[in-house]
N, C-alpha and C positions, 0 to 999 in steps of 0.2 A: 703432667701426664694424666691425674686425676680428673682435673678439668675437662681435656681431651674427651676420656672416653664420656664422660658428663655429659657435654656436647652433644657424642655422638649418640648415646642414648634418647637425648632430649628429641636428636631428628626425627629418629626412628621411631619413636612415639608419635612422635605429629604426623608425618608420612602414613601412619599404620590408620591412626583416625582419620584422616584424610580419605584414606582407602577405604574405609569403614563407613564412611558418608559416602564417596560414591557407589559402593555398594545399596546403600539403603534409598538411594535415588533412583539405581536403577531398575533396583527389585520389588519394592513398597510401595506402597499408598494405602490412601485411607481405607479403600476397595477392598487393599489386596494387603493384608497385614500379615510381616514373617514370623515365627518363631525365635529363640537364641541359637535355638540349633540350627535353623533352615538359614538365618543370617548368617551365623558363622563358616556354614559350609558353602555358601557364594564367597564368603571371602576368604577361603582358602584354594577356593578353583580359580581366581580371577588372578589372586597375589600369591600362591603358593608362600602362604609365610604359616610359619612355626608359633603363630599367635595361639596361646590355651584360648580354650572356650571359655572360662573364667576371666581374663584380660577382655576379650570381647563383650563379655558381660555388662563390666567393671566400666568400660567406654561409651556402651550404649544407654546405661545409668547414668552417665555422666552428661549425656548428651538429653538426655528429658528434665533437665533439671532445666527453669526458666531462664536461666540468664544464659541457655545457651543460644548461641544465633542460628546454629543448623535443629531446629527444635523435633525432638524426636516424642512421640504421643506412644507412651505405653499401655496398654490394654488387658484384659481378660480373653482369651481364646474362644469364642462359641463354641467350639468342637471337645473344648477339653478345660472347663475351668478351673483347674491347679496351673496353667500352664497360661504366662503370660505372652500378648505378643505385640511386635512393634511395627511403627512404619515413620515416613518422615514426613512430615507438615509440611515443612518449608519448599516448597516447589517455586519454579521460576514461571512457570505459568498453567493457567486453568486448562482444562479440556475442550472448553466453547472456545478460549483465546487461542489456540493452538492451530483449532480446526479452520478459525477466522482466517491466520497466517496462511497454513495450506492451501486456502479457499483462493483466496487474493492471487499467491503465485499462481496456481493452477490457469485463472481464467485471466491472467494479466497478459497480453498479447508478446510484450516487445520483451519477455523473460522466453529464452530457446526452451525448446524438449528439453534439451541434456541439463540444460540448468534448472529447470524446474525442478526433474529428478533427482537432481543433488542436494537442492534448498530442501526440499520437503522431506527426504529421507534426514536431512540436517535437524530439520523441526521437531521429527518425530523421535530424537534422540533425546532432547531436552525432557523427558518425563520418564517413567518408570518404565519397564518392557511389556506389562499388563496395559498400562493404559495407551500405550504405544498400538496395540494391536488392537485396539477399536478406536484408532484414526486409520485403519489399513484402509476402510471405504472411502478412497478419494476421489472429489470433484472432479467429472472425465473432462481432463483441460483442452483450450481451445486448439482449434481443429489449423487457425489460421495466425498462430506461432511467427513473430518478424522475425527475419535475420536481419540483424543490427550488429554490425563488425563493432571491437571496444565499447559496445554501447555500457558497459558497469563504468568503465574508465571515465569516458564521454560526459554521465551523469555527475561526475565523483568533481570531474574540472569546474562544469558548470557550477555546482553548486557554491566551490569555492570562489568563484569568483564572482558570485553574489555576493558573499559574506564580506569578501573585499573590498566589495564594488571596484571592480577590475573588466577592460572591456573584454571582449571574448571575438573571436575571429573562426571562423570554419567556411564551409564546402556546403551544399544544398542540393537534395534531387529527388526527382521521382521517378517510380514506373514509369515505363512506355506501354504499350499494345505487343508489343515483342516482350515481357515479360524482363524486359533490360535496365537497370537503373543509370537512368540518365543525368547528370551534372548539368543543373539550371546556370544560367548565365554563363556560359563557356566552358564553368569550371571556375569562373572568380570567386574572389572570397568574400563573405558578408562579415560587418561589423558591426558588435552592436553592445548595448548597453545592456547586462540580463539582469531584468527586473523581481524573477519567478518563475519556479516550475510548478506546473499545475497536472494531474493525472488525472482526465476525463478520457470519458469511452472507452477505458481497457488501455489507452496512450498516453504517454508522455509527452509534455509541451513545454517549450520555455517560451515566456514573456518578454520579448524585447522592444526598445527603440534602436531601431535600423539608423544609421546614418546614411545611407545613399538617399534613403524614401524620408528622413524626417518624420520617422510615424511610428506609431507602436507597433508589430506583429507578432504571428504566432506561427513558432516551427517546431512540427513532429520533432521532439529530438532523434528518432530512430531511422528518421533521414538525414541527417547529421551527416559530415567527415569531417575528419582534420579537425578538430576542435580543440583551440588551443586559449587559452586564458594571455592574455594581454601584461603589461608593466604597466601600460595607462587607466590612470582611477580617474572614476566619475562622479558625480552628483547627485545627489537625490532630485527627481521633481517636485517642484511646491504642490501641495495640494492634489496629487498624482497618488489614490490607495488601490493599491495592489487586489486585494483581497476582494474591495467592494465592484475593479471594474471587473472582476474574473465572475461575478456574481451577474452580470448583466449579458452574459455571452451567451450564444446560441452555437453549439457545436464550434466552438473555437475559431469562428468566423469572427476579421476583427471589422471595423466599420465604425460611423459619429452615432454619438451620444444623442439619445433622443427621448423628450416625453412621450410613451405611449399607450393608445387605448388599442383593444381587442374585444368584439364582441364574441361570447361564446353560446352554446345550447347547453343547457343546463346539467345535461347528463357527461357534460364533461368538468366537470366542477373537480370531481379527485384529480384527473389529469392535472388544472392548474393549480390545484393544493400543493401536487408533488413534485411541481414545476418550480411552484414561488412562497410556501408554506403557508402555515395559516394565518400569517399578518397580512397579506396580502391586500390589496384596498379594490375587492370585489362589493359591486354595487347588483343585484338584484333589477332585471329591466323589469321583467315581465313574468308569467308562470313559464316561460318556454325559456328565456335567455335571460344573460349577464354580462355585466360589463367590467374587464379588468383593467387596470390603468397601474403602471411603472415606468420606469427610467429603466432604460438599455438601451443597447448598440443596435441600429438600423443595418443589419446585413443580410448575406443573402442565406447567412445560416437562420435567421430570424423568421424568412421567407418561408423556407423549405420545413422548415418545425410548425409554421401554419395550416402550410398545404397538408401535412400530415392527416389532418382534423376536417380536410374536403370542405364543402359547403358548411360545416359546423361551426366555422372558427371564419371573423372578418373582421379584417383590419380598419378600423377607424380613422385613426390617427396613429403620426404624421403624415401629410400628404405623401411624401418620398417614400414612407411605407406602400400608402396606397397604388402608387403609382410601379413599384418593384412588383407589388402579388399581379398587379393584374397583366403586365409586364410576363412573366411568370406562368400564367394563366393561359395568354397570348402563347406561348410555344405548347402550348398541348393540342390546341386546334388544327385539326387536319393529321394530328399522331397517327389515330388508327382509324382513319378513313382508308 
């Protein structure tokens, strides 16, 4: 019986500091330091318990001592120095890291309104209720929001079945002109081996090799249906890196492997800094131009990232480059005649 209530005491003590840490997580910081009194009276509004303000004392003393893991930083009051005061250190994340989180949700496309709104008010719970309210100014999120039906689900399969290396089976579509989402190929199913998901331009993409096509592609996951993870495992490719071919793509356009050169005007120099970083193997032509030379996919997302840059930006090499831009070129004549 002794034991018992033993026990039950021992609970109710850990429960009460428990309560007593989220109290000082969700009222304190460094910022914003409380009192014993001001502490203690959030946690008799939150827990309605019969804890003395002396037990509250006795635990938040106990909690600034080093070997605690919830590390609580006690202080001198500015306002009043006989009067100590407290907050908690140990945060799960910074105020820049926080805003980063929000930031991301906000302008990530294939996250709905209603989920955003839930993420971010999720986010803004993880820190004190002071620093909570100067994340209020939030990133005004994109105007062009996908509906993507089970797209959290969708993502959740996929990934496992990476991990598995397991083949994966779904459904594919696009818009029409009628604003209608249409089922490519009849409505049959694609198969494929998912090598990678990669989040460029605000989207989600998985890396595959197709089996119908023999090829690697790349599909919006947020056109996705029906995605369903396989019982048949595959194989790695020999000498097939993930990371390095994601690195040679132009807007997610897939296409063969090419060495290539690009002449550019000089005053676009930070563009291909920020394109291919500072190792990049730029050659200096002239005081007007430069010459950039890499490995990547010949496509027509490769094309259209040229045209961007007008007459500033020409293709050199490979021939099959040259032949696409001017290709390219070729359907604007007579545009706006």
């Amino acid at each position: 019986m002794t034991k018992r209530i033993s026990d039950k005491g021992e609970k109710m003590a850990n429960t009460n500091l428990l309560n007593l840490i989220d109290c000082l997580t969700r009222y304190t910081s460094k910022d914003n330091p409380k009192t014993l009194k001001e502490i203690h009276e959030f946690f008799l509004e939150e827990y309605d318990s019969g804890v003395s303000i002396s037990n509250t004392r006795k635990r938040l003393e106990s909690l600034v001592q080093e070997e605690s893991i919830f590390t609580v930083v006690k202080d001198k009051n500015v306002t009043n120095y006989k009067e100590n005061v407290y907050y908690l250190s140990t945060t799960l994340f910074e105020l820049y890291e926080l805003r980063y989180l929000m930031d991301a949700v906000s302008s990530a496309r294939f996250i709905s309104k209603e989920e955003t709104k839930g993420l971010i008010y999720k986010l803004r719970t993880l820190t004190d209720e002071e620093t909570s309210k100067r994340l209020s100014n939030e990133l005004i999120p994109s105007d062009t929001k996908v509906n993507a039906p089970q797209f959290a689900e969708y993502i959740q399969t996929i990934h496992e079945a990476i991990k598995e290396k397991r083949w994966l089976s779904f459904r594919y579509g696009r818009f029409d002109v009628n604003k209608e989402f249409k089922l490519s190929r009849e409505g049959n199913e694609y198969e494929v081996k998912p090598y990678g998901v990669v989040w460029n331009q605000e989207y989600y993409y998985l890396i595959a090799f197709e089996k119908s096509k023999q090829s690697i592609i790349h599909y919006r996951i947020d056109r996705m249906r029906d995605v369903l993870k396989s019982e048949k495992k595959w194989v790695d490719e020999k000498g097939f890196k993930l990371k390095e071919y994601v690195s040679q793509l132009f807007h997610m356009y897939s296409g063969e492997k090419s060495n290539i050169a690009v002449e550019f005007d000089n005053h676009l120099i930070n563009v291909v800094i920020d394109r291919f970083g500072l190792n990049a193997s730029i050659k200096p032509m002239d005081d007007k131009k430069f010459l950039l030379e890499f490995e990547g996919i010949v496509s027509q997302g490769l094309v259209r990232w040229l045209l961007t840059w007008g007459a500033d930006a020409k293709a050199i090499h490979p021939e099959k480059l040259v032949d696409d831009m001017k290709k390219e070129v070729a359907r604007y004549d007579g545009l706006y005649s």
